[in-house]
C-alpha positions as CSV (number, residue, x, y, z in Angstrom):
1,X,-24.7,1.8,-10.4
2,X,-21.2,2.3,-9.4
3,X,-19.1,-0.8,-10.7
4,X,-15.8,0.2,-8.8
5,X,-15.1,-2.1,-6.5
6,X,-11.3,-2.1,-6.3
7,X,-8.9,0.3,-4.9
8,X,-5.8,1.4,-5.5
9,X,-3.3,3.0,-3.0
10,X,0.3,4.3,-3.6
11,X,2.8,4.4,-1.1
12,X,6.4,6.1,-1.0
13,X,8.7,6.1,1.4
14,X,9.2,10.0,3.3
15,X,12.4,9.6,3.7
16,X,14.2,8.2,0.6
17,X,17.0,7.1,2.0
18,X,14.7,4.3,4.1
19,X,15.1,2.4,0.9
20,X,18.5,1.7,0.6
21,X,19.5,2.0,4.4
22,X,16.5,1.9,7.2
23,X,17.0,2.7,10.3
24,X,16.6,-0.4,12.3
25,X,12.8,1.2,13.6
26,X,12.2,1.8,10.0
27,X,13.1,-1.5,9.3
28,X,10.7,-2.9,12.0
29,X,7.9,-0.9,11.1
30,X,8.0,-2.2,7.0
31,X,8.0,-5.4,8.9
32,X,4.4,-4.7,10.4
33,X,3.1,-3.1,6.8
34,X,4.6,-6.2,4.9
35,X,2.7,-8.0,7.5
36,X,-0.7,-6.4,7.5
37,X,-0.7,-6.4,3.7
38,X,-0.1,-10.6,3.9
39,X,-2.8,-10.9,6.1
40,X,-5.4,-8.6,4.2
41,X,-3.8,-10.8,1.0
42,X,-4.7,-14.1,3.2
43,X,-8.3,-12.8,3.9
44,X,-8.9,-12.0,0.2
45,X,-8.8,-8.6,0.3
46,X,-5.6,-7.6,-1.3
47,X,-5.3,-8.1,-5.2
48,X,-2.0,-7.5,-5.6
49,X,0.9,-5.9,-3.8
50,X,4.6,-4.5,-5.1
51,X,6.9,-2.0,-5.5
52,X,9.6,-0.7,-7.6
53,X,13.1,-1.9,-7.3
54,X,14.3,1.6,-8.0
55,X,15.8,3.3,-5.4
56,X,15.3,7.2,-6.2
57,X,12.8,9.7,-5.9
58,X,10.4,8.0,-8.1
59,X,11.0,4.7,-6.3
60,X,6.7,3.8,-5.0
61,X,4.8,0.5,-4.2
62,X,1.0,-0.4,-5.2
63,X,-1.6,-2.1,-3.6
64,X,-4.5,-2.7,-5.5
65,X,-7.9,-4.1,-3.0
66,X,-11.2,-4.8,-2.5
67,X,-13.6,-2.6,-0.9
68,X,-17.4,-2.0,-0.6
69,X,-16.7,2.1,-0.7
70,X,-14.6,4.8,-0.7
71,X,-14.5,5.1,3.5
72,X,-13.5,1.3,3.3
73,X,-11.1,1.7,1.3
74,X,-9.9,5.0,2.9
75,X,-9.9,2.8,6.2
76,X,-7.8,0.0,5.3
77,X,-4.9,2.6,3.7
78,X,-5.5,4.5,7.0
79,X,-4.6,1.4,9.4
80,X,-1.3,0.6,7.2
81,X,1.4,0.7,10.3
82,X,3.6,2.4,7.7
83,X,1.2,5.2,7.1
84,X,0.4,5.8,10.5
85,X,3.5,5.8,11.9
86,X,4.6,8.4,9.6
87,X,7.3,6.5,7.1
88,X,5.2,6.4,4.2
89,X,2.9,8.6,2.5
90,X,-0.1,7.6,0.5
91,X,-2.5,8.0,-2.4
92,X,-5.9,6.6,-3.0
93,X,-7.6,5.8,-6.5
94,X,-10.4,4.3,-7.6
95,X,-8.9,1.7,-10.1
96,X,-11.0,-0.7,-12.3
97,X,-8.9,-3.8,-13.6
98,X,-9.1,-4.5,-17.4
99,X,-7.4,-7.1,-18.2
100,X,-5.8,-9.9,-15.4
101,X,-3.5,-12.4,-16.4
């Protein structure tokens, strides 16, 4: 029996200068991801959601989430208005949580 039931997904920006200086469309679009990961958050799905708060290369966000299986999971990184219109990239990982404060 598989006992994942949590996802991770890592996101960074494709063009690193978004973080310091978006253009105003980039700007608008974070709006919508910010906005789609509240409401996944709201409906219990999200576990936790961040990002650095450095700005270079290595600068990256998390979102760790419930999901009944991989093509779940792989769909609710897929419908992230950041990935799909193009200014982020993304990772996906099967994560188990250890320890929660």
């Amino acid at each position: 029996m598989n006992e994942t039931t949590h996802y991770l997904y890592k996101i960074q920006p494709t063009r690193l200068a978004m973080v310091t200086e978006p253009t105003a469309e980039e700007a608008q679009i974070v709006s919508e991801h910010f906005h789609y990961l509240k409401e996944l958050t709201e409906k219990g799905v999200m576990v936790l959601v961040g990002r650095t708060l450095n700005t270079d290369s290595s600068a990256f966000g998390i979102a760790i989430f419930k999901a009944n299986s991989e093509a779940e999971a792989q769909a609710i990184m897929d419908n992230d208005p950041a990935l799909q219109k193009g200014v982020m990239r993304s990772e996906l990982y099967p994560f188990r949580i250890a320890l929660l404060g």
